[in-house]
MISE-364981 format. One record per residue: residue number from 1; residue in one letter; x, y, z of N, C-alpha, C in turn. Coordinates in pm, 1 decimal. Example, Ala and Ser with C-alpha at 12.3 -4.5 7.8 and 13.67 -1.06 7.14 Angstrom:
BEGIN
paba, lovo, n_x, n_y, n_z, ca_x, ca_y, ca_z, c_x, c_y, c_z
1, a, 1319.0, -569.0, 780.0, 1230.0, -450.0, 780.0, 1320.0, -330.0, 780.0 $
2, s, 1285.0, -225.0, 708.0, 1367.0, -106.0, 714.0, 1290.0, 3.0, 787.0 $
% end
This chain:
BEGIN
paba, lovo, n_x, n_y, n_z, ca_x, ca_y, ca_z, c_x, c_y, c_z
1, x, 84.4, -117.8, 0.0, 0.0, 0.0, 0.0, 88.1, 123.0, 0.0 $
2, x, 12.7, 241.0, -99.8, 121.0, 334.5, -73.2, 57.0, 462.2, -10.8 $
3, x, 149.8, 591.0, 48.2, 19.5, 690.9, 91.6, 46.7, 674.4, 266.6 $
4, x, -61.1, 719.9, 328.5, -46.0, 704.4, 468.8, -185.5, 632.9, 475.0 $
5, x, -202.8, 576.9, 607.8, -329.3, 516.8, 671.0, -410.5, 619.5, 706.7 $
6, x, -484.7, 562.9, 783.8, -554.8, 410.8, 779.9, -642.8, 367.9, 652.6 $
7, x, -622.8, 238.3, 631.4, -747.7, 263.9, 496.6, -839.7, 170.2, 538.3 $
8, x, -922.8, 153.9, 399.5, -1000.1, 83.1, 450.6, -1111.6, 32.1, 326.7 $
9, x, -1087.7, -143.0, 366.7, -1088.4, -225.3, 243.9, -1221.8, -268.3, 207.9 $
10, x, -1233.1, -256.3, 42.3, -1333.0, -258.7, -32.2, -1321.6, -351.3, -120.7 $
11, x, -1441.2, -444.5, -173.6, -1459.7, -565.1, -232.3, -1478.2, -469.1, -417.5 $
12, x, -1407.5, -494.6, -478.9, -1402.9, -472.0, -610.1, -1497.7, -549.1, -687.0 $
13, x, -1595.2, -459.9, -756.1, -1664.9, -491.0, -841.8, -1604.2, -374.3, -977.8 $
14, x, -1648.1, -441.3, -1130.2, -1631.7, -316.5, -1184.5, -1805.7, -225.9, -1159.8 $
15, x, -1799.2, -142.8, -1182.7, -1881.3, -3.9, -1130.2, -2022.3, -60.2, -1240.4 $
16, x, -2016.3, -112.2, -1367.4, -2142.8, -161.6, -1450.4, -2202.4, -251.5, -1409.2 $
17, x, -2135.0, -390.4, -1338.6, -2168.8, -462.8, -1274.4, -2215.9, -447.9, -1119.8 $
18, x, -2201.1, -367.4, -1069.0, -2244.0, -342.5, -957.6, -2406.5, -358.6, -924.7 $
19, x, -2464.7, -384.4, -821.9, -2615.2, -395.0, -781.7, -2640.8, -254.2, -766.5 $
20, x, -2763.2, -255.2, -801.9, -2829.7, -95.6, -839.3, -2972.8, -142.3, -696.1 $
21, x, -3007.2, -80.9, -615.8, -3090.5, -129.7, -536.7, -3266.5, -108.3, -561.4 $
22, x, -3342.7, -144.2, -559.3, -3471.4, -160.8, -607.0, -3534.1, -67.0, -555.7 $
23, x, -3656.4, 7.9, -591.5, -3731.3, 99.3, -522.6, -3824.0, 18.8, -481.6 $
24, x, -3890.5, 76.9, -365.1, -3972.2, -31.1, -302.7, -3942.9, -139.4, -212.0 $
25, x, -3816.8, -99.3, -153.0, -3762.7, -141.3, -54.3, -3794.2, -183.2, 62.8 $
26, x, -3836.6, -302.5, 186.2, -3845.3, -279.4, 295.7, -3799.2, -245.8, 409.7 $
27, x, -3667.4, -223.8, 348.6, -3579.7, -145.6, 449.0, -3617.2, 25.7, 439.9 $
28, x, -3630.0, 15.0, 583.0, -3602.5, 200.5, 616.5, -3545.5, 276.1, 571.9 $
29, x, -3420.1, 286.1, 572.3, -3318.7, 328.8, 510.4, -3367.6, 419.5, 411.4 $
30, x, -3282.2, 597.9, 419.9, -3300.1, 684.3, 332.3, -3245.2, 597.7, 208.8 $
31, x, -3228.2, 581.9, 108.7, -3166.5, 567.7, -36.8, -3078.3, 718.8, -67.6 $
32, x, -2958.7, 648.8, -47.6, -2865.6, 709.9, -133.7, -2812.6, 876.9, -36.1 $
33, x, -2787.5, 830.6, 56.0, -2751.7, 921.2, 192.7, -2567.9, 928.1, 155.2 $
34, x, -2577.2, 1048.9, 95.3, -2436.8, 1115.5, 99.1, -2301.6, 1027.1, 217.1 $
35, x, -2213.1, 987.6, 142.4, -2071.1, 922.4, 254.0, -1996.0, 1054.4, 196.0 $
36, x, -1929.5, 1109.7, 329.5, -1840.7, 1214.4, 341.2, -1709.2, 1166.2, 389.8 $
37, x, -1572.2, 1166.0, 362.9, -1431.6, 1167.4, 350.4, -1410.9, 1318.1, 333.1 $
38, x, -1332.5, 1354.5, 463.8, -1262.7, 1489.6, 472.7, -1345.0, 1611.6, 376.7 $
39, x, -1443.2, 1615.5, 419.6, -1591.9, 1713.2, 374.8, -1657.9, 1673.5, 229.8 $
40, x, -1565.9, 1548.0, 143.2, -1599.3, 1595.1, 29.7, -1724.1, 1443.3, 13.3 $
41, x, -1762.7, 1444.4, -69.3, -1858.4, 1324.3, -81.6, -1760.2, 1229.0, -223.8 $
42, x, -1773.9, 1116.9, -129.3, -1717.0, 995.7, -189.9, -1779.7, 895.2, -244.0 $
43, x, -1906.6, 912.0, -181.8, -2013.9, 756.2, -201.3, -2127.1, 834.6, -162.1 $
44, x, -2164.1, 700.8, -122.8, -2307.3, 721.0, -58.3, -2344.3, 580.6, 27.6 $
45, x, -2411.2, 617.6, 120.6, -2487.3, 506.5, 204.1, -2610.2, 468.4, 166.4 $
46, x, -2618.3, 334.6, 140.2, -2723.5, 276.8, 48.3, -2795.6, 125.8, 135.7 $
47, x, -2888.8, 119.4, 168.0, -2958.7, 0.3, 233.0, -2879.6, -108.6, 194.4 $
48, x, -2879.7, -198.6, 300.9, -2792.4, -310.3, 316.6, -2834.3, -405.1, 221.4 $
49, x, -3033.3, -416.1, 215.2, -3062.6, -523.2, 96.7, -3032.2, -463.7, -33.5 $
50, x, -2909.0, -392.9, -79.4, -2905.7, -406.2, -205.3, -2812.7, -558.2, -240.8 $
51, x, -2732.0, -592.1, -112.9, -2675.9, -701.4, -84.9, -2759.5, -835.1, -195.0 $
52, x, -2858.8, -842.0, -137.5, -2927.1, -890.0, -193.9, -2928.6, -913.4, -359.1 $
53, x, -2921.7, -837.8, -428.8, -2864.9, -822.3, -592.1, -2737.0, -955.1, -597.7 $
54, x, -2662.6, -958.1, -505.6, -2528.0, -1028.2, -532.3, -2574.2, -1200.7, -528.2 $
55, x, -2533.8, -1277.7, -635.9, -2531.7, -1372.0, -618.7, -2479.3, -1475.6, -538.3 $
56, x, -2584.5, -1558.3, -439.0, -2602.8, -1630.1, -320.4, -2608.2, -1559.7, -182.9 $
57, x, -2651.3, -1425.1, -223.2, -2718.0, -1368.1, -123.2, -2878.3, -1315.3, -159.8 $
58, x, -2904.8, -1389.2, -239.0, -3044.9, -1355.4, -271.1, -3172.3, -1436.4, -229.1 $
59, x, -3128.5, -1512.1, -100.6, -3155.0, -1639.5, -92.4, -3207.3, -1582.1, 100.0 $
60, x, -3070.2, -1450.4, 144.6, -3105.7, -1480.5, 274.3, -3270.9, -1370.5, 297.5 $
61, x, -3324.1, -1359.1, 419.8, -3424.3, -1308.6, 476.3, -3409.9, -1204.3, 472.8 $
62, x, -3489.9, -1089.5, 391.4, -3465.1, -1019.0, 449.6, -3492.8, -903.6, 559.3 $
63, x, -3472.1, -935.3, 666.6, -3530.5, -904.2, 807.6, -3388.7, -840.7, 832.0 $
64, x, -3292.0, -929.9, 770.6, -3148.9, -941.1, 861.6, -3071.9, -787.2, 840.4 $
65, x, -3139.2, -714.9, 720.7, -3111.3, -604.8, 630.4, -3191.4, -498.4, 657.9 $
66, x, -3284.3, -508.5, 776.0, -3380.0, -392.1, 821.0, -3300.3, -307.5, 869.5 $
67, x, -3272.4, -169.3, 879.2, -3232.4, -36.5, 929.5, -3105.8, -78.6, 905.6 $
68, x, -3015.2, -156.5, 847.3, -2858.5, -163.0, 831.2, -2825.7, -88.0, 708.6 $
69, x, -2692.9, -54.1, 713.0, -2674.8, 26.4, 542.1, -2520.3, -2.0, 529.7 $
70, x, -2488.8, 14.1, 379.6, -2343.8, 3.9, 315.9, -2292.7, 95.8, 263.1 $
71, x, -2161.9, 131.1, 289.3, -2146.6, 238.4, 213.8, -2071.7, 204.9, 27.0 $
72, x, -2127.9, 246.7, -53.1, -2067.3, 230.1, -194.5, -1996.0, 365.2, -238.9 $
73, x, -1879.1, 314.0, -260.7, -1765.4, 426.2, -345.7, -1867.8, 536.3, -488.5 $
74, x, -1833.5, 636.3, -546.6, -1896.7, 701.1, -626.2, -1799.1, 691.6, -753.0 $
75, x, -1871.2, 763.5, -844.0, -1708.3, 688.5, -977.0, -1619.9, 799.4, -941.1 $
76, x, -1588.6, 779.0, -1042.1, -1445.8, 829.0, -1004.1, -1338.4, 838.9, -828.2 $
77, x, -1348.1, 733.2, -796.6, -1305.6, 754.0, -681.3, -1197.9, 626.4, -702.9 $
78, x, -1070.4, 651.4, -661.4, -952.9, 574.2, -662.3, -897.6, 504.5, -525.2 $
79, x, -837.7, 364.6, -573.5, -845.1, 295.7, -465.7, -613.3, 358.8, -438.0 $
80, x, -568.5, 263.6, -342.1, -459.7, 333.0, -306.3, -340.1, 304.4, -434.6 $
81, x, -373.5, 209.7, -511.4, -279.3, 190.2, -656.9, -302.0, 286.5, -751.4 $
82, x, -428.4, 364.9, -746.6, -440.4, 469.3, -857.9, -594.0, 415.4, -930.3 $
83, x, -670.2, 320.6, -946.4, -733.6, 197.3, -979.6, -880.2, 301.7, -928.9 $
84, x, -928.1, 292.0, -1043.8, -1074.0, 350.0, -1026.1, -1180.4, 241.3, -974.6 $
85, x, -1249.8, 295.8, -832.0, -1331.5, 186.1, -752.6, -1450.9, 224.8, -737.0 $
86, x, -1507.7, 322.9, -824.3, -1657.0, 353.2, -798.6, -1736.8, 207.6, -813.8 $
87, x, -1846.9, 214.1, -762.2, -1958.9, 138.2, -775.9, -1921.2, 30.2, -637.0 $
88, x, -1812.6, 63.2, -578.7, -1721.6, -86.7, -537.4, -1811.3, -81.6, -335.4 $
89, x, -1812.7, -158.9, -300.6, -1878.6, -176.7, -160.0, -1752.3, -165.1, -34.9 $
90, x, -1770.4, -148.7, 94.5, -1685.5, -143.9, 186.9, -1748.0, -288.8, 244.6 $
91, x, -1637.8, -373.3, 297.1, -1615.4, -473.2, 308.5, -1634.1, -483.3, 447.1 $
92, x, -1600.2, -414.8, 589.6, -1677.9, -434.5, 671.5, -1870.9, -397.5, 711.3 $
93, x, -1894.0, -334.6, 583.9, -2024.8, -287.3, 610.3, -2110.7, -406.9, 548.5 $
94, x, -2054.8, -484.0, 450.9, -2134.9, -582.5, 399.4, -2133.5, -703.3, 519.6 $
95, x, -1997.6, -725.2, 569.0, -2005.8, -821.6, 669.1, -2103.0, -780.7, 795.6 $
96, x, -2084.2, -688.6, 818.0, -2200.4, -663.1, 969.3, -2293.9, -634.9, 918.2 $
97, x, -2341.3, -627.0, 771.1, -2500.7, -654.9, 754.5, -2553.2, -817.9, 742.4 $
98, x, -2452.4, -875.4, 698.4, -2490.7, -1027.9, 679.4, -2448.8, -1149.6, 768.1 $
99, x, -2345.6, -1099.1, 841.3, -2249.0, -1187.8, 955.9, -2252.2, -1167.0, 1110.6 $
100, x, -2219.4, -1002.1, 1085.1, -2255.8, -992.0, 1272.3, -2335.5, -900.9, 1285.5 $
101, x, -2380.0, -853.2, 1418.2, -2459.8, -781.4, 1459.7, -2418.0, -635.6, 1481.5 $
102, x, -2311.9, -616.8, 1511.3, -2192.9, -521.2, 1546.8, -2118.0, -448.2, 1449.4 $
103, x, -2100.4, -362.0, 1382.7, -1973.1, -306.5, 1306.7, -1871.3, -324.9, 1330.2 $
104, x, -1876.2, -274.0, 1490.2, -1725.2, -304.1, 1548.6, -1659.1, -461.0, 1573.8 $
105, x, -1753.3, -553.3, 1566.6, -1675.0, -692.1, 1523.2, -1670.3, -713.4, 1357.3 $
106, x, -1734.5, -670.4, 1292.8, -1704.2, -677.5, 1153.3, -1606.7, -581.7, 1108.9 $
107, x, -1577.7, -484.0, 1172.8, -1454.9, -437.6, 1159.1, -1301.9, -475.6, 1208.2 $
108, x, -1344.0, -558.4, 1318.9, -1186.8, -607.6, 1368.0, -1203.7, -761.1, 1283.2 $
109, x, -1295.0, -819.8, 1223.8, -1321.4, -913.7, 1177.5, -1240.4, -872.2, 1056.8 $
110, x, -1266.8, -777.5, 970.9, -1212.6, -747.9, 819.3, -1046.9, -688.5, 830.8 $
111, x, -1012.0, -635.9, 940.9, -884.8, -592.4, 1019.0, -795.4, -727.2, 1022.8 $
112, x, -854.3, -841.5, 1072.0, -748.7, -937.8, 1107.0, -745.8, -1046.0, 962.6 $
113, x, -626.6, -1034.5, 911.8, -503.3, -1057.7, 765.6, -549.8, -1197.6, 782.9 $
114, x, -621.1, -1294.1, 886.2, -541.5, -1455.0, 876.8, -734.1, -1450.4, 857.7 $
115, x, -832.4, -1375.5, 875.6, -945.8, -1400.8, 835.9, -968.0, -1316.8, 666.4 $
116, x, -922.8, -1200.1, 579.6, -957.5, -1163.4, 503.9, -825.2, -1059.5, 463.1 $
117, x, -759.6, -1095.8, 328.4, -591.8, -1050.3, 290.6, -662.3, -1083.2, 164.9 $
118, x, -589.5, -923.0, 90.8, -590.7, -917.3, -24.2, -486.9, -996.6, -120.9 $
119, x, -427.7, -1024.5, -38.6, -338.5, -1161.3, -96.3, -424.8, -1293.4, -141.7 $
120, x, -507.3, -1327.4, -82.1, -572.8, -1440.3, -118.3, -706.7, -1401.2, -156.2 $
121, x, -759.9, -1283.5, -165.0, -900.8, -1260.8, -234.3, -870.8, -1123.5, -281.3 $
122, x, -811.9, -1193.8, -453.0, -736.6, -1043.3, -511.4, -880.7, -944.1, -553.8 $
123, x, -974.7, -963.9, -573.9, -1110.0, -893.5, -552.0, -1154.3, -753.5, -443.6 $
124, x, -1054.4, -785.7, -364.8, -1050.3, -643.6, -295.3, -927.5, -565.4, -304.9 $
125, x, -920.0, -439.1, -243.3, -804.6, -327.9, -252.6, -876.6, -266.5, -143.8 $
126, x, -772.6, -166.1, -138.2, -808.8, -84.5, -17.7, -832.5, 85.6, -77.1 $
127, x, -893.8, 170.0, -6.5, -911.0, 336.6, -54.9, -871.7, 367.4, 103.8 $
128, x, -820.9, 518.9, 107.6, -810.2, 603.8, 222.5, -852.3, 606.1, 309.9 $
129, x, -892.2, 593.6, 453.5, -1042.1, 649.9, 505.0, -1048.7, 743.0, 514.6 $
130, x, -910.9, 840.6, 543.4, -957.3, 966.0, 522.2, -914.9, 1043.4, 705.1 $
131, x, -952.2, 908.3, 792.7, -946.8, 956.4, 948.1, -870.9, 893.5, 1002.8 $
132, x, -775.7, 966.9, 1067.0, -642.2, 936.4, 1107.5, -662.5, 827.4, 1232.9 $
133, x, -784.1, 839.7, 1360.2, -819.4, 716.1, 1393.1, -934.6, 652.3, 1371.5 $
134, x, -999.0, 644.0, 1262.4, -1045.9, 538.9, 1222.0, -1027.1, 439.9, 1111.1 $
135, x, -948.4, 316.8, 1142.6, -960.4, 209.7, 1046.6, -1097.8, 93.5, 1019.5 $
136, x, -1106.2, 100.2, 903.2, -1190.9, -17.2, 857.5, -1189.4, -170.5, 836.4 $
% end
């Protein structure tokens, strides 16, 4: 990785392929709630059942996706190689919508290298976070 920390790692999709989320949603969740990095807008926070779109997650309940949300990169937004990652998901927000209950264990969950390394699931990269103490 090059740059300074902390970052914080995102599951690569290309941006066409990405899940577009349905209107008519039963999740609460505003649609499409501005994500801010150092004032500027990067993404947006988008209901967790867009999850749902991804193949073999279309299968779970969705109850599990009520009031949870993800944040998705916007285009043009670059991961830390230079590598354009719009459309692309944050990788602890998908896990604590579908795995734990907590952020903060899906975040030390996506933190620890011997459970999830971009070495062995070349599908992710990492982007900035932007906050000097917060890692993802």
């Amino acid at each position: 990785m090059s740059g300074k920390g902390p970052y914080c790692l995102v599951q690569v999709f290309p941006a066409a392929r990405a899940p577009v989320a349905k209107t008519g949603s039963s999740n609460n969740v505003q649609r499409d709630t501005p994500w801010y990095i150092n004032r500027e807008v990067v993404g947006c926070y988008k209901p967790a059942d867009i999850l749902k779109e991804l193949p073999g997650l279309d299968k779970l309940d969705s109850a599990i996706f009520e009031d949870k949300t993800i944040r998705q990169l916007g285009r043009g937004q670059l991961d830390v190689k230079g590598n354009d990652v719009g459309g692309y998901f944050v990788v602890a927000d998908a896990a604590a919508a579908v795995i734990f209950t907590s952020k903060n264990n899906a975040t030390m969950w996506v933190n620890n290298k011997n459970q999830v390394s971009v070495n062995t699931a070349h599908s992710l990269t990492y982007i900035d976070s932007g906050h000097s103490s917060v890692q993802f």
